[in-house]
Every structure is written in C-alpha cells, then in structure tokens.
C-alpha positions as CSV (number, residue, x, y, z in Angstrom):
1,X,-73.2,-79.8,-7.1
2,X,-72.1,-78.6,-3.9
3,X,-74.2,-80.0,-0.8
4,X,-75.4,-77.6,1.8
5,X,-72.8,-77.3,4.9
6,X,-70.6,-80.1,3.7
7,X,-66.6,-80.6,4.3
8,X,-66.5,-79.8,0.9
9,X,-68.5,-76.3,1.5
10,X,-66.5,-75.3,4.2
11,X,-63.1,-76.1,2.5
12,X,-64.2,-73.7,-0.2
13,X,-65.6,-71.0,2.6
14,X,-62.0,-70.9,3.8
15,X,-60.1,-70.0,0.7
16,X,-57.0,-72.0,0.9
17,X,-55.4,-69.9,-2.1
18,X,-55.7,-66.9,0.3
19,X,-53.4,-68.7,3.1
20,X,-50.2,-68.0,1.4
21,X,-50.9,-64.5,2.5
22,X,-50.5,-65.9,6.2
23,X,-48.1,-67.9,6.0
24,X,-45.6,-66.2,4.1
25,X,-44.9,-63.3,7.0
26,X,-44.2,-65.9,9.3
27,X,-41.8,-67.5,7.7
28,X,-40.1,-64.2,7.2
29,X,-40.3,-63.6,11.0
30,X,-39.4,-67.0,11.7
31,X,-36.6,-67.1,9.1
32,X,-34.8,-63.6,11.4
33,X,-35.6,-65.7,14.5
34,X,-34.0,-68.9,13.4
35,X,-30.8,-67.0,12.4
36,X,-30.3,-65.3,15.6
37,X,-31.7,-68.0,18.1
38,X,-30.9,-71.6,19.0
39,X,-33.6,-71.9,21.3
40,X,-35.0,-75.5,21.4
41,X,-38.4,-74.4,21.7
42,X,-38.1,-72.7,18.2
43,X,-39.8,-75.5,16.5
44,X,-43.3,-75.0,18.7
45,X,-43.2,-71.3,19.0
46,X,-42.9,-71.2,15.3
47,X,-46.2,-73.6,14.5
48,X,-48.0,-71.9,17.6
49,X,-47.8,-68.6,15.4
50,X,-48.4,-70.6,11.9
51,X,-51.9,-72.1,13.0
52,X,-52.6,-68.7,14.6
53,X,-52.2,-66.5,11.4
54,X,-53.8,-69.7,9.2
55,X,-57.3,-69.6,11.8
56,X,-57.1,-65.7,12.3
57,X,-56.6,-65.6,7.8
58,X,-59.9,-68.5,7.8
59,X,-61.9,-66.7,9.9
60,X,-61.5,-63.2,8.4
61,X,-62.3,-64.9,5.4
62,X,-65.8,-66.8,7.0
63,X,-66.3,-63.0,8.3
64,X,-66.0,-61.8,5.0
65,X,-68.5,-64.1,3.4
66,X,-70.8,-63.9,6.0
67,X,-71.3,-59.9,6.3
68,X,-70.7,-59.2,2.7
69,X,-73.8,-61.6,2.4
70,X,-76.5,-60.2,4.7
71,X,-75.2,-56.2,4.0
72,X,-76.4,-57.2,-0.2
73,X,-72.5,-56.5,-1.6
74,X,-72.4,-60.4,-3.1
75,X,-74.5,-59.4,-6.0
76,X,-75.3,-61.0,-9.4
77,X,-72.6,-59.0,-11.0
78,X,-70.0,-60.3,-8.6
79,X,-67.1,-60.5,-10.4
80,X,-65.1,-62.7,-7.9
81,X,-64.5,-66.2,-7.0
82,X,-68.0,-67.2,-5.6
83,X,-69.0,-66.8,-1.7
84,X,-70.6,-69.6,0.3
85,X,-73.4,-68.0,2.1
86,X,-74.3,-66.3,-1.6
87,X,-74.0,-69.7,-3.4
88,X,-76.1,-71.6,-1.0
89,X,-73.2,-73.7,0.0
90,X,-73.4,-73.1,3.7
91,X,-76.3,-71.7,5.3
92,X,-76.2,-67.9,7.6
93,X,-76.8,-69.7,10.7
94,X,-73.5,-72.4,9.9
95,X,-71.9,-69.7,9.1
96,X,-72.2,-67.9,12.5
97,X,-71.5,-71.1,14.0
98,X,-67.8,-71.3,11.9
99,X,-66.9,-67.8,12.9
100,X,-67.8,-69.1,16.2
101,X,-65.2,-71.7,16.3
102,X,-62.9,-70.1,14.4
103,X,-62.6,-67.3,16.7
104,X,-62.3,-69.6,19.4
105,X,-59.7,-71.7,17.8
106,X,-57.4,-68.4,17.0
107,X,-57.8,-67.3,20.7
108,X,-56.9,-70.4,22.0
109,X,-54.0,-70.7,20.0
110,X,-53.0,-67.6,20.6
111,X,-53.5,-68.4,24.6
112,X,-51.1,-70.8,24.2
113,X,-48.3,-68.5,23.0
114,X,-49.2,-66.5,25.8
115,X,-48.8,-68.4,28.8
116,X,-46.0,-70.4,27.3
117,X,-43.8,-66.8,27.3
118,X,-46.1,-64.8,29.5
119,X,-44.8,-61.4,27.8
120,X,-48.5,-60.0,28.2
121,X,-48.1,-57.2,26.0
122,X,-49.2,-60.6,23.1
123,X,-52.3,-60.3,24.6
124,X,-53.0,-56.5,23.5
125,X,-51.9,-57.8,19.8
126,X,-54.0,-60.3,20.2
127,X,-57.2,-58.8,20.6
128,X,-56.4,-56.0,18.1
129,X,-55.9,-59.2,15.4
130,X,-59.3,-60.3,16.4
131,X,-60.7,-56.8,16.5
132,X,-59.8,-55.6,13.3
133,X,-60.7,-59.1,12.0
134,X,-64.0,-58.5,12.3
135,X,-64.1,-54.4,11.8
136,X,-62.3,-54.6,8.3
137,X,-65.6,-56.1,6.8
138,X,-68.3,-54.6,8.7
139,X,-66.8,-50.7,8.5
140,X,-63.4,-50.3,7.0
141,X,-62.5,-51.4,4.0
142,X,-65.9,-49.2,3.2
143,X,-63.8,-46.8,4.2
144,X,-60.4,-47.1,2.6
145,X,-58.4,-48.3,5.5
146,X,-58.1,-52.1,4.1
147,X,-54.6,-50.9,2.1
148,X,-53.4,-50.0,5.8
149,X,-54.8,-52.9,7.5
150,X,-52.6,-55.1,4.7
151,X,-49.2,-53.6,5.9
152,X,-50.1,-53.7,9.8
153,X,-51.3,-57.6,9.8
154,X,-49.8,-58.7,7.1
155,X,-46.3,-57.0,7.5
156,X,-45.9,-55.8,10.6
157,X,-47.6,-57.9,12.8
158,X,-46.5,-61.4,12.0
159,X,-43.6,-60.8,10.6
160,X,-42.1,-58.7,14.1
161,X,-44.0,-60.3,16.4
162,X,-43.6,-64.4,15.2
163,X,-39.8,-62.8,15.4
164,X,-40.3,-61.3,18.8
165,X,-42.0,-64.7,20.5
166,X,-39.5,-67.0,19.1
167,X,-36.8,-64.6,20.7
168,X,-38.2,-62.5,23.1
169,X,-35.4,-60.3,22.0
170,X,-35.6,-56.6,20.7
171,X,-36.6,-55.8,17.0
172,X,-34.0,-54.4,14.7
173,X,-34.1,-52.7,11.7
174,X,-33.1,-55.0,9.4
175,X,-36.3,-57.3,10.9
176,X,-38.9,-53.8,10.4
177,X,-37.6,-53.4,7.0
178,X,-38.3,-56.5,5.9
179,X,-42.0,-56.6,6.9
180,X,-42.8,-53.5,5.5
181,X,-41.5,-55.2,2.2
182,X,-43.8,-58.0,3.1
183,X,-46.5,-55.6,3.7
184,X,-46.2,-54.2,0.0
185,X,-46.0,-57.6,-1.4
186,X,-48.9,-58.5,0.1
187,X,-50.8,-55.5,-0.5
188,X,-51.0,-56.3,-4.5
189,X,-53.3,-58.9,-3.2
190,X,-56.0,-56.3,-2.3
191,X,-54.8,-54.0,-5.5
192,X,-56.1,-57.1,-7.7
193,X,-59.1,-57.3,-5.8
194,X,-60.2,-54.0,-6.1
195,X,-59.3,-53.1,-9.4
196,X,-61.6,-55.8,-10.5
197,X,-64.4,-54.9,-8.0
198,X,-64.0,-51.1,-9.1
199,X,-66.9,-50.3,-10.5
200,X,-69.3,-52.8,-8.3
201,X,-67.5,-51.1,-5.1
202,X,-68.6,-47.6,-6.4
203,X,-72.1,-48.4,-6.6
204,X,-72.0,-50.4,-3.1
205,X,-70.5,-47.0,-1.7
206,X,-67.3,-49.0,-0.9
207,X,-64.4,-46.4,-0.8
208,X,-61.2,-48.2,-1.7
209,X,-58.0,-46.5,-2.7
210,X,-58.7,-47.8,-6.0
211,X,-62.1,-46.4,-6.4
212,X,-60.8,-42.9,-5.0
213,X,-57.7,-42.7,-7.7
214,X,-60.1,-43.3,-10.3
215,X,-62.4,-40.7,-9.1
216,X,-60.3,-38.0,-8.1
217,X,-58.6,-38.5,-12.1
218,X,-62.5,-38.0,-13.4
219,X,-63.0,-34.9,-11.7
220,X,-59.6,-33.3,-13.2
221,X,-60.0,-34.6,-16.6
222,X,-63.7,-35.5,-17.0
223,X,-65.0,-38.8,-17.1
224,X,-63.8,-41.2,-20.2
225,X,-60.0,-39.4,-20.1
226,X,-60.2,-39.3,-15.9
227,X,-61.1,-43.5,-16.0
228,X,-58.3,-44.0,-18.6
229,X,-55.9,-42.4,-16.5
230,X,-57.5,-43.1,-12.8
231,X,-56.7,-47.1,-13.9
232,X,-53.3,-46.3,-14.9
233,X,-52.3,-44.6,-11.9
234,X,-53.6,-48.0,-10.5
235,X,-51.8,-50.4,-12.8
236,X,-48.1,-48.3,-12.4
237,X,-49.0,-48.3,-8.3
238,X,-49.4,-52.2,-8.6
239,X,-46.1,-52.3,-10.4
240,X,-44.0,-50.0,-8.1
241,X,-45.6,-52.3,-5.1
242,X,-43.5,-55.1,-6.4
243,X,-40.3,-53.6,-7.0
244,X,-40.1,-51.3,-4.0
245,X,-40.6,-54.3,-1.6
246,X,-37.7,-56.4,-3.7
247,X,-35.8,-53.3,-3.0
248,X,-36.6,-53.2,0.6
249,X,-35.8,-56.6,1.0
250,X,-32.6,-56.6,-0.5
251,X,-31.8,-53.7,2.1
252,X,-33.0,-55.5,4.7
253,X,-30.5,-58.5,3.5
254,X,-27.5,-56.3,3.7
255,X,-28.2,-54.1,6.1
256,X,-27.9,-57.7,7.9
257,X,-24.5,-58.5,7.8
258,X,-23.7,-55.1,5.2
259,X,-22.9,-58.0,2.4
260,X,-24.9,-59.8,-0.4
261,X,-24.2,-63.3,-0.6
262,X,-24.8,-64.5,-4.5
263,X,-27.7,-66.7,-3.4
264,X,-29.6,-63.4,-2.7
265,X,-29.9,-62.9,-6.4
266,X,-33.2,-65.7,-6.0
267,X,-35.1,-62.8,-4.9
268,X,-35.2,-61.4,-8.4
269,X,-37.7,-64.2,-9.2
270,X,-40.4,-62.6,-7.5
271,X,-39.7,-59.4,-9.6
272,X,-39.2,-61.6,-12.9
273,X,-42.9,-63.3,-11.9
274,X,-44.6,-60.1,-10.7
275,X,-43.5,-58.2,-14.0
276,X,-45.0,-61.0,-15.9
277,X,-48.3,-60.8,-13.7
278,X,-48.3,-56.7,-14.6
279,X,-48.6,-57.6,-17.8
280,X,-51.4,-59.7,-17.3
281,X,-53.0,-57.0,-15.0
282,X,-52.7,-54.9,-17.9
283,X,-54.9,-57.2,-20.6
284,X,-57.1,-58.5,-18.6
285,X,-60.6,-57.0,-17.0
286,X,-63.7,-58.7,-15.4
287,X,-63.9,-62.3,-14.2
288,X,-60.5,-62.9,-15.7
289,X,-58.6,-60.5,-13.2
290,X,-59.2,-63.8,-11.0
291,X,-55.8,-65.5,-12.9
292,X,-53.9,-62.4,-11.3
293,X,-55.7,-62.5,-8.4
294,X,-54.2,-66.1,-7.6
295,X,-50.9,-65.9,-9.5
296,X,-50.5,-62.3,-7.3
297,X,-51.5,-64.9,-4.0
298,X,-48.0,-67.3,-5.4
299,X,-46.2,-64.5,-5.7
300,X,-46.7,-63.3,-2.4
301,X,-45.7,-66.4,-1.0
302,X,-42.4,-66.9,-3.0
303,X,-41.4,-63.4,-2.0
304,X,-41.8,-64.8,1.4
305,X,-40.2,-67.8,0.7
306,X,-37.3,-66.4,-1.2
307,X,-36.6,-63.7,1.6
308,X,-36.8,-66.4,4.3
309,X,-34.7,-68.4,2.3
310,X,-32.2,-65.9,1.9
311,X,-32.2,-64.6,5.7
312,X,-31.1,-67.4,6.8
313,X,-28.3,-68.6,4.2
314,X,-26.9,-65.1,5.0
C-alpha cells in the first residue's frame, strides 16, 4: 500500500528507470568535451548539465502523469507501468505543486550554467527544453512529433550543447554524429512504448508513428494482412534503430582521429544486447512489452556509456 503523496509516491512519480535516457547524452557530450579540454571547471560544468537533464527528464515525466490523467488517456486498459495521479498515489493538486518545483528547479539550474559562461544564446535552449517539455504531452506526441522530439532533446541537445558549455568551443562533426546515434538509440525507448500502447493510442486519437505504419499497411492490404505487416514494418524499424546508431557511432570514433583503437570493439555489446531485446520485442505483446521497455532504458544507457568510454580512450 502506497500512502497518498508520500516520498515513496513521488519516487515512483519520477521514474528513475527513465533517467538513463538523460543521463546517457551527457556523458557522450561530456566524454568529447573531456578529450578536448583541460579546463578545471570541467568537473562543475559537467554536473550543472547532469542535474539539469535529470530535473528537466523528472519533470517531463510529473507532466506526463499529470495531463495524461485529467485529458482520460490513463484508462483501465493501460498497458504500462502504473501513473501516480491514476493510482491515487499522489493527488492532482500535489501534483501541480511538483511540476511546480520541478520547473523551478531545472530553471534554476539551468541559470546557473548561464551566468557562470554568460553565452546567452543557453538561454534560448533553455526555454525551448522547458517549452517542449510541457507541449510534447498536452499537443504533440498526439500528433506524431514525439519520434522527432527524441532525436532533438535527447541527441542533439545534450549531447552538443553539455559539449559546447564545457568548451565553449565550436561543434564538429564527429561531436553531431554522435548525437544523432544517441538520438536513435534513445528513440527505441518510445518505439517500445508505443508498440505496446498501439491499439489504446488509436482509440485515444493519439497519432504516433507506430499507429500510422500500421494504418497506412491496413488500408493497402486490408485489415488482418495490413496489422500483420504494419507491426513488422515496426519491429524491423526497431531493429535498424539499433544498428544504424552503432554504425554512426563507430563513424563518429574514427572520423575522430581516422583510426579504431581495439577497445572500440566494446560498442558491439550494445548491438549483442539490443539483438537480444529484438527478439524479445518480437514474442512478447501486452503488459509484458514492459521487460523491453526497461531492458531497451539499459541499453540506452550502455550505448552511452560504451561511446563515452570509447571517446575518450581514443
């Protein structure tokens, strides 16, 4: 039993499993930063940007719960992890007050990176983090646009810009090819997601890439055939996400230096792992897609990991 607005509530609100999604771009932009600057203010710049994707991942998440709640899509057929406000764990009006902070949190963070290098075009990123974090709920992953939103603020964003505050220096290509890899890795995230929600997001009018594949297929090949091959267009699209970002990240490793050291090979782990979590994707269907929901969230992270670890051992 899980008592109404208690530590225990909120800890659950936040989704810790999801925070690997956050922190794994940073590390990546960090990981370039570190190998091409000996700053001594490297070690603050770096957790300034860590808290602020970790608050600016909570709070999309509180977001999420919250307006997901009062617009009806947390229903009794909810196939996902359960939500706060929908469980009774933490009350609407708590949970306005926890956006609250955590908005205020992320800004103030994110105030802090400011005036520490006072490169003001942080600011415009800044509010476009906190602007989207609240528009992806309430209007566009209704429409479709979550798959892009992935790859912008979870590739782009931290991954250049954690690089470009540590520095201050000028992006590269090696540094843009590597967070769109980190985009695609962690855009398998929301493939999970919304394979398993893909019938409950059709009837909630929620128009996700997923649920578009699948109907575009039924209206060529009518509906049982359409379905059958609408999910494996979705299944081979998880796949390819995977191995094109290993690909992009080994580019990005020796466009570096134009070399491969042996100790690059660790990447292939990721691969090994997210073939194996294919497979699963494959068998599994309903409440169980959860298992490759959070062994898709390690994988993530690894592939972050292993390309930060590999960056800088270059």
């Amino acid at each position: 039993m899980i008592q109404t607005n208690s530590l225990k509530a909120w800890f659950l609100a936040a989704r810790p499993k999801t925070l690997t999604g956050a922190i794994a771009p940073v590390l990546v932009g960090a990981a370039f930063a570190f190998a091409n600057c000996q700053q001594s203010t490297v070690n603050c710049q770096f957790v300034l940007c860590l808290l602020f994707a970790i608050f600016m991942q909570i709070n999309a998440n509180l977001i999420n719960d919250y307006f997901d709640f009062k617009r009806g899509t947390d229903r009794e057929d909810r196939l996902g992890p359960e939500r706060a406000c929908a469980q009774g764990w933490i009350t609407p009006r708590a949970m306005q007050g926890g956006i609250a902070v955590m908005t205020f949190l992320s800004c103030l963070v994110g105030l802090a990176i400011l005036l520490l290098h006072l490169q003001w075009e942080l600011l415009l990123v800044g509010i476009f983090c906190v602007l989207f974090c609240f528009l992806y709920t309430t209007h566009l992953s209704y429409l479709g646009w979550g798959d892009v939103l992935v790859l912008v603020f979870f590739g782009f964003v931290p991954v250049v810009f954690t690089y470009y505050v540590i520095t201050a220096g000028e992006w590269n290509i090696p540094l843009l090819i590597a967070s769109l890899a980190m985009g695609l890795a962690t855009e398998n995230l929301l493939m999970v997601n919304n394979y398993r929600d893909r019938h409950q997001d059709k009837v909630s009018g929620k128009r996700t890439i997923i649920v578009r594949i699948i109907e575009a297929q039924i209206k060529q090949h009518g509906e049982e055939l359409g379905r059958k091959k609408g999910e494996k267009i979705c299944l081979n699209l998880y796949l390819w996400l995977g191995i094109v970002a290993t690909l992009l990240a080994f580019t990005s490793l020796f466009i570096s230096t134009f070399t491969l050291r042996p100790f690059s090979i660790i990447n292939l782990i990721y691969l090994f792992l997210h073939f194996k979590t294919y497979r699963q994707l494959k068998t599994l269907d309903g409440k169980a897609l959860n298992q490759v929901l959070g062994a898709t969230a390690r994988n993530i992270f690894l592939f972050g990991l292993f390309l930060a670890i590999s960056v800088l051992l270059q």
